[in-house]
C-alpha positions as CSV (number, residue, x, y, z in Angstrom):
1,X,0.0,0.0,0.0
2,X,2.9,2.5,0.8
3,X,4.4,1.9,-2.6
4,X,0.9,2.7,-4.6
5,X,0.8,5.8,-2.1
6,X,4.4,6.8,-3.9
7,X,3.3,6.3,-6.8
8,X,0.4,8.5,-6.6
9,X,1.8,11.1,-4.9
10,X,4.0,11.8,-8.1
11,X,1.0,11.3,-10.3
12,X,-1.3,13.9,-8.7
13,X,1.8,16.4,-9.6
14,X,2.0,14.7,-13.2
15,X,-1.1,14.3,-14.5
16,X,-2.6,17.8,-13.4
17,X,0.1,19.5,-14.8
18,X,0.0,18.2,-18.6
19,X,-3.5,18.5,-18.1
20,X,-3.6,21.9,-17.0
21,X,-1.3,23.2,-20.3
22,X,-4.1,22.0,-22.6
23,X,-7.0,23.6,-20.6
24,X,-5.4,26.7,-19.8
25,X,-3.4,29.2,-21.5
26,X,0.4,29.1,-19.8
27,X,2.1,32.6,-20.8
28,X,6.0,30.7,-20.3
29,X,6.2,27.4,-21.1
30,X,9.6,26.7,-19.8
31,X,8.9,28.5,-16.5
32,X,5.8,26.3,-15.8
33,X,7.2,23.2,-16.9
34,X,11.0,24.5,-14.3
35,X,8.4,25.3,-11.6
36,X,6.9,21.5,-12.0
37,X,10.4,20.3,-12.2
38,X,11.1,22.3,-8.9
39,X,8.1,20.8,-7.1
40,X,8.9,17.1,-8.0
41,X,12.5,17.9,-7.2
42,X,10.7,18.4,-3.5
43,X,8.9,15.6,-3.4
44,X,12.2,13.7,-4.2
45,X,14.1,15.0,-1.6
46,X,11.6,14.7,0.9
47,X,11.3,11.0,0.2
48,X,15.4,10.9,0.2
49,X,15.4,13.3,3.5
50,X,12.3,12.5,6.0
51,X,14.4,14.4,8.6
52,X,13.7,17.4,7.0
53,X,9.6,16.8,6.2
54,X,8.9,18.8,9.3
55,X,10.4,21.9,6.6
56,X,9.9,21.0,3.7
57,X,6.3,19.8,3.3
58,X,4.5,22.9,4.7
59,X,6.8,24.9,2.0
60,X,5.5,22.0,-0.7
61,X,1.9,22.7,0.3
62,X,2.2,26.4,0.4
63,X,4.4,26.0,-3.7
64,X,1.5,24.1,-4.6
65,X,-1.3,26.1,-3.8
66,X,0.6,29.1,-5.4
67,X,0.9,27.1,-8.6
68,X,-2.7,26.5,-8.4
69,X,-3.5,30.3,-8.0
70,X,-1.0,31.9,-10.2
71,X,-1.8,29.3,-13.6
72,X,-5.3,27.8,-12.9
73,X,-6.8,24.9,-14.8
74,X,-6.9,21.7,-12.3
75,X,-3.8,22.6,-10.3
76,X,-5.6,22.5,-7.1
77,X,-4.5,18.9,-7.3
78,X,-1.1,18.9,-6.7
79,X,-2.0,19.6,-3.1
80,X,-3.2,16.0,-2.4
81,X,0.3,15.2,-3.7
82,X,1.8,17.4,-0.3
83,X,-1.5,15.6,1.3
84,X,0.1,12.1,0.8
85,X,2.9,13.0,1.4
86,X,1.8,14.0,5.2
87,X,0.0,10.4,5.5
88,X,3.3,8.5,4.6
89,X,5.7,10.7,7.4
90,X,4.0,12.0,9.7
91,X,2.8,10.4,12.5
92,X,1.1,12.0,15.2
93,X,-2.3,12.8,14.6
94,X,-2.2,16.7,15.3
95,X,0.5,16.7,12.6
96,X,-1.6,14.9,10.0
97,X,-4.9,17.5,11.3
98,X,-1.8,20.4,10.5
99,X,-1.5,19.7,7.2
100,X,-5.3,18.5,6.1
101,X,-6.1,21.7,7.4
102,X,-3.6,24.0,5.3
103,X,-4.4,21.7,2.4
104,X,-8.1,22.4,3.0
105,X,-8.0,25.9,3.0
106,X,-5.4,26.3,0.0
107,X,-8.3,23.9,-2.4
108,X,-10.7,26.9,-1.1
109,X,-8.8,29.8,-1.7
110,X,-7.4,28.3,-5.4
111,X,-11.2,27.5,-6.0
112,X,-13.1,30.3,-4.6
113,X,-13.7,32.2,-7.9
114,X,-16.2,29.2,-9.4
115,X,-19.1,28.2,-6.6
116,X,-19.4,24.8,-8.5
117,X,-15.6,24.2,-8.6
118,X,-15.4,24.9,-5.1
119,X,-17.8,22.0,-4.2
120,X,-16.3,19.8,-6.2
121,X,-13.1,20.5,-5.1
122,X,-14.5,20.7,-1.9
123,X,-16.1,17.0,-2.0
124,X,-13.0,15.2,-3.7
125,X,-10.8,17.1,-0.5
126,X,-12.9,15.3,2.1
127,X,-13.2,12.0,0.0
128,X,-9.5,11.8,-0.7
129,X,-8.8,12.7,3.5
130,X,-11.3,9.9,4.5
131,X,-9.4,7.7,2.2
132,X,-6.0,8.3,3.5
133,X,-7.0,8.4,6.8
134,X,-8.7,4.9,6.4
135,X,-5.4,3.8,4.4
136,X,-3.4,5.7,7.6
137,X,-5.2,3.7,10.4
138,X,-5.2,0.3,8.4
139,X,-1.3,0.9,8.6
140,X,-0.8,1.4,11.9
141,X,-2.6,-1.5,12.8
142,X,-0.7,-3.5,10.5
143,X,2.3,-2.4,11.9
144,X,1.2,-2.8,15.7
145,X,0.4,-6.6,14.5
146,X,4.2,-7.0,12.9
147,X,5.5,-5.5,15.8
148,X,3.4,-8.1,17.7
149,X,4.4,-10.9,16.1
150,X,8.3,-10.0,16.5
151,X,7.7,-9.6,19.9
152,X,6.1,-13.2,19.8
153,X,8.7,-14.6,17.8
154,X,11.3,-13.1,20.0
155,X,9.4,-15.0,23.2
156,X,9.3,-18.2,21.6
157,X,12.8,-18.4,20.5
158,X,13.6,-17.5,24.1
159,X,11.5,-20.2,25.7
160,X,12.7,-22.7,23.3
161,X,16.3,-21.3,24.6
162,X,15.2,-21.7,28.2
163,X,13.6,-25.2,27.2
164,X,16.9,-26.1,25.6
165,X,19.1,-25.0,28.9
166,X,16.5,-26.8,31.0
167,X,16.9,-30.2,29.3
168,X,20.6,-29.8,29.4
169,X,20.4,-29.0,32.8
170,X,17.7,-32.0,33.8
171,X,20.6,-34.4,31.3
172,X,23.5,-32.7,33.6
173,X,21.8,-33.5,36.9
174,X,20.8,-37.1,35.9
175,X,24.0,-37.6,35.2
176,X,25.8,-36.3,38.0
177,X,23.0,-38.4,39.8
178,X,24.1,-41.4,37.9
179,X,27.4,-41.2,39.1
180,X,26.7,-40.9,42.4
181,X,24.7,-43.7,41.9
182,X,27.0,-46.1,40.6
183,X,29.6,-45.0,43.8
184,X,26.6,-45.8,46.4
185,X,26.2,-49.4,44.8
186,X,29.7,-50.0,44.9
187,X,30.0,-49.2,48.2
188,X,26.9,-51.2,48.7
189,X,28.6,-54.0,47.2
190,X,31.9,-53.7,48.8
191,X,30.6,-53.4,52.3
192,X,27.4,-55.7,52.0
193,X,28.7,-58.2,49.9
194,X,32.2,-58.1,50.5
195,X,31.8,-58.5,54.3
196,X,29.7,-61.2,53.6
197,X,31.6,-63.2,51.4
198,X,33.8,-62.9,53.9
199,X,32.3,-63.8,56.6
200,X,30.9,-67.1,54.4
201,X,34.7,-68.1,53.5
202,X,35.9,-67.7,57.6
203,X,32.4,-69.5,58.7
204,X,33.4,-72.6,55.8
205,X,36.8,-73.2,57.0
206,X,35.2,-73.3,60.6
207,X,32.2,-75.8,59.9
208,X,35.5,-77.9,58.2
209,X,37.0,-77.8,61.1
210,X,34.3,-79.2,63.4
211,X,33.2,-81.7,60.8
212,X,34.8,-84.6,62.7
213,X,34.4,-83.9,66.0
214,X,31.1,-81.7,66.1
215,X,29.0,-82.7,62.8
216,X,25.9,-81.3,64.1
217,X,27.2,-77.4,64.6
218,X,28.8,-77.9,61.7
219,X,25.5,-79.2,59.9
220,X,23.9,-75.8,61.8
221,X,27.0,-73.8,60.6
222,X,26.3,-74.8,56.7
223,X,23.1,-74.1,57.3
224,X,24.1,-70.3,58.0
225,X,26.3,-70.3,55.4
226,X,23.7,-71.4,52.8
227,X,21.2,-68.3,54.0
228,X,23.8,-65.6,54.1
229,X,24.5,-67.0,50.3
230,X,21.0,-67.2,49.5
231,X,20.7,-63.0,51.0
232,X,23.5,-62.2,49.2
233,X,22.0,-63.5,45.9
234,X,18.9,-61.7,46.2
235,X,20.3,-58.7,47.3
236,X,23.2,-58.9,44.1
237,X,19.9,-59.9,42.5
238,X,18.4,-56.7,43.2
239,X,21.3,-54.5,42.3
240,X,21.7,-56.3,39.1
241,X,18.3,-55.6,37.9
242,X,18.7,-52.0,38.9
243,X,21.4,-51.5,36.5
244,X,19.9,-52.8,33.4
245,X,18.5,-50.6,31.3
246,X,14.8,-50.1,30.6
247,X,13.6,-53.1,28.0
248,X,10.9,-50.2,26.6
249,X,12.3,-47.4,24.1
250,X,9.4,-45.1,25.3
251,X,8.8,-46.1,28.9
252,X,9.7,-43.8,31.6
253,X,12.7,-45.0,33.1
254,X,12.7,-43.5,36.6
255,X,8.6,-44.1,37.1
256,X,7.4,-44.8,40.5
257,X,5.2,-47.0,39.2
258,X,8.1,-49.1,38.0
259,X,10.4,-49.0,41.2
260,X,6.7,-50.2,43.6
261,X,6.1,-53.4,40.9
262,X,10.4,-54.0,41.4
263,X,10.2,-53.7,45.0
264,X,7.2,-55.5,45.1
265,X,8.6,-58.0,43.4
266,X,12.4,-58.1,44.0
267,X,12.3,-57.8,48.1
268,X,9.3,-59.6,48.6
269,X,7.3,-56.8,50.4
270,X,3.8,-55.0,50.3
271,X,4.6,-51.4,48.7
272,X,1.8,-48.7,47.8
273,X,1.7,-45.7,46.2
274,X,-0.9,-42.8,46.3
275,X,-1.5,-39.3,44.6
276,X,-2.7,-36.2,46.1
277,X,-3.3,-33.1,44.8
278,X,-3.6,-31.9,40.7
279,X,-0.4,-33.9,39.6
280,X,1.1,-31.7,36.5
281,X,4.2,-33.2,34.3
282,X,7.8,-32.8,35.8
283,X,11.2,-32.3,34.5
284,X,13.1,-35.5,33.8
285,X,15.8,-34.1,36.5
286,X,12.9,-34.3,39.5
287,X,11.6,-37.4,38.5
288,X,14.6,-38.9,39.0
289,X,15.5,-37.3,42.2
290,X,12.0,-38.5,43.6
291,X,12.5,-42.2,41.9
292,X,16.3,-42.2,43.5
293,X,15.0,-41.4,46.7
294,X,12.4,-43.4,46.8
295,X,14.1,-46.0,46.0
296,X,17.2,-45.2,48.5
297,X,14.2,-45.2,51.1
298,X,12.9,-48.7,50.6
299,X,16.6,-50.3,50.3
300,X,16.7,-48.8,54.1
301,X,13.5,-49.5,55.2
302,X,14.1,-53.8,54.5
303,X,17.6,-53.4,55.5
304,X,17.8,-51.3,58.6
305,X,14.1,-51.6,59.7
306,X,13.1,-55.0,59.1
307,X,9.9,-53.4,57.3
308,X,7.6,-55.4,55.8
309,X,5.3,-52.8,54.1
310,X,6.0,-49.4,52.8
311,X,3.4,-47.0,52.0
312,X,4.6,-43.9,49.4
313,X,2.5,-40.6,48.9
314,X,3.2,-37.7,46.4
315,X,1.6,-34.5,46.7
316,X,1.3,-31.8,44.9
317,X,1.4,-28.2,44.9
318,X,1.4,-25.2,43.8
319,X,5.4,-24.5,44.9
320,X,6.1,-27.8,45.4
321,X,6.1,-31.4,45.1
322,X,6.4,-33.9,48.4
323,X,7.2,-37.2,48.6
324,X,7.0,-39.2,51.8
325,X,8.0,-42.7,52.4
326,X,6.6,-44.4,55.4
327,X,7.5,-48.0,56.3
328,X,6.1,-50.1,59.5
329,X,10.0,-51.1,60.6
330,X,11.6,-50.5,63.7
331,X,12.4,-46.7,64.6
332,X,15.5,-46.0,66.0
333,X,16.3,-43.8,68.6
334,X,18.2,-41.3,66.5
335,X,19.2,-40.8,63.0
336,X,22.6,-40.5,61.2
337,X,23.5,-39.0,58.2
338,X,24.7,-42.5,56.6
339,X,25.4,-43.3,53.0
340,X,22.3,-43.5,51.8
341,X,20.8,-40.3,53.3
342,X,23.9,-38.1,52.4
343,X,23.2,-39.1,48.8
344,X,19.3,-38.5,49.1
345,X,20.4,-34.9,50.4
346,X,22.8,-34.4,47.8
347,X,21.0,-35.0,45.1
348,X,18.1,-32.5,46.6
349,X,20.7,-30.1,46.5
350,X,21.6,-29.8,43.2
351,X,17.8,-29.2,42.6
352,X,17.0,-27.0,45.3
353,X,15.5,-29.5,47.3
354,X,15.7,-30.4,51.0
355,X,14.9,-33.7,53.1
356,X,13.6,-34.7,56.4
357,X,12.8,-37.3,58.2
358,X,9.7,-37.7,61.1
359,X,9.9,-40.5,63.8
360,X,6.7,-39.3,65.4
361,X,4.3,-41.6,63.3
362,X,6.9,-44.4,61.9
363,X,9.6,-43.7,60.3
364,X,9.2,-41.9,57.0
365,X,11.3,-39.6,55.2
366,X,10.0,-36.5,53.1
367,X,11.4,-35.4,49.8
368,X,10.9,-32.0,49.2
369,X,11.5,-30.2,45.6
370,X,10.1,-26.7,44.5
371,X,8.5,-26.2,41.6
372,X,8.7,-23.0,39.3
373,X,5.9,-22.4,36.3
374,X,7.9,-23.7,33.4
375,X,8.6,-26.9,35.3
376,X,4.6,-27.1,35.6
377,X,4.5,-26.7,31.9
378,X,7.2,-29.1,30.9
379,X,6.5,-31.9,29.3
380,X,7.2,-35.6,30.1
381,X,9.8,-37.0,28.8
């Protein structure tokens, strides 16, 4: 639309101009066709220059409505030329009323001689203003809508930026995770199994040793020795399994769901899970944290308590997501930062996270990890 508006504005000097030689009697040709030359040599600098519009259009109007005056014919249009002109660089409104104003008055001064010229004149001036102010106002819009969609465009490529840091981030936490992981089982290993290997070799040599003279403790003593192998198995079992990788391409690896049919399954106890409030998708980063811990929790829980049962609930809220684990085992008097629960903290850390454990009604322990809006909006992975 701007373009056609250029191209008219050199028109309406043009056209009424040639037209105006053959209508009207022009005493100099060659000083009516330099002062066109002049005014078009305006309008071209004006377009080159829209620093200077302020200055020159109100001297283009003014040239133009003496032209019109001083050689007649239809010269009263060259002033919707200047008119055009103030659509395409101005830009307030009172500076656009300026100039449809002066235009206004110089079509009625130019035209007052003929009554019926002035009307006409008069009619094709309002016409032409509604026009461009229609044209004027359809442009703005347009460009308030551009502008809008930049601004769009410019807040989608920075959430996908900020979605892009955030999966890195999630990758780099499960990772250091993992890590930590793998150190906790091979501690697990080397104190749990090791010791017990151990401890089956030195309890061999002894049931060996009282075959001869004491078969029956050493009967009772093989007898040991063949249920601290058959604990070791299941528990080398259960880290085994742990390690190997998820058989499904798209199943979530780090699922509750998954660790309570494992558990279930693996150490031969009664585990169950409930949901509480609006649940909402969760970085990859938390759901491992919460399935680490969880899991962390009922490793203790059959070890250290003796618990038979284990009851998990996840709540949600607004800020933040809670996870308690509450078995029926023993409670000790007092609790120590051991293995396990300096890696639960840990990996709350990295996250922002904190953990605490309640004797009062059993012992449970409570993972808590804040939530922010984009986490609430991120989708499972």
């Amino acid at each position: 639309m701007r373009s056609l508006l250029v191209w008219l504005k050199h028109l309406f000097i043009l056209l009424p101009s040639i037209a105006t030689m053959f209508i009207t009697f022009i005493p100099s040709t060659s000083e009516y066709v330099s002062y066109i030359l002049l005014a078009l040599l305006i309008v071209r600098i004006t377009a080159f220059a829209p620093r200077f519009v302020y200055l020159l259009l109100p001297v283009q109007m003014i040239g133009f409505g003496w032209l019109a005056y001083t050689y007649g014919g239809i010269l009263y249009f060259l002033v919707y030329s200047g008119l055009i002109s103030a659509y395409l660089y101005f830009r307030r409104p009172v500076e656009i009323a300026s100039m449809v104003l002066l235009s206004g008055i110089i079509v009625n001064s130019v035209t007052a001689d003929s009554a019926q010229a002035s009307w006409i004149a008069n009619l094709v001036w309002i016409g032409f203003t509604l026009l461009l102010t229609v044209i004027f106002n359809a442009n703005r819009m347009q460009e308030k809508l551009e502008r809008k969609i930049e601004t769009l465009t410019e807040y989608q490529d920075q959430l996908e930026q900020e979605r892009a840091r955030a999966m890195e981030y999630a990758r780099k936490v499960e990772g250091y995770a993992q890590v930590q992981e793998r150190g906790r089982i091979a501690t697990e290993l080397h104190d749990d199994l090791g010791h017990r290997l151990i401890r089956v070799k030195m309890m061999t040599e002894a049931a060996l040793q009282l075959m001869e003279q004491h078969p029956q403790q050493a009967i009772r003593m093989v007898e040991q020795v063949r249920g601290q192998l058959e604990e070791s198995m299941n528990n080398m079992r259960y880290t085994v399994r742990k390690l190997q990788p998820v058989e499904k391409q798209n199943a979530r690896q780090y699922g509750l769901h998954r660790l309570i049919e494992d558990a279930a399954r693996d150490l031969q106890i009664e585990v169950s899970f409930e949901l509480k409030g609006k649940p909402f998708p969760l970085y990859p980063s938390i759901e491992f944290v919460l399935y680490r811990n969880a899991q962390e929790a009922i490793t203790n829980a059959v070890r250290h308590g003796g618990a038979s049962a284990v009851e998990i609930t996840l709540d949600f809220y607004e800020a933040e997501v809670i996870m308690n684990v509450k078995n029926n085992g023993s409670i000790p008097e007092s609790v120590s930062d051991g293995l396990g629960l300096k890696g639960m903290k840990d990996r709350l850390t990295v996250i922002g996270g904190q953990l605490q454990v309640s004797l009062e009604n059993g012992f449970v322990i409570s993972t808590m990890v804040p939530i922010h809006e984009a986490s609430q909006r991120a989708e499972g992975e």
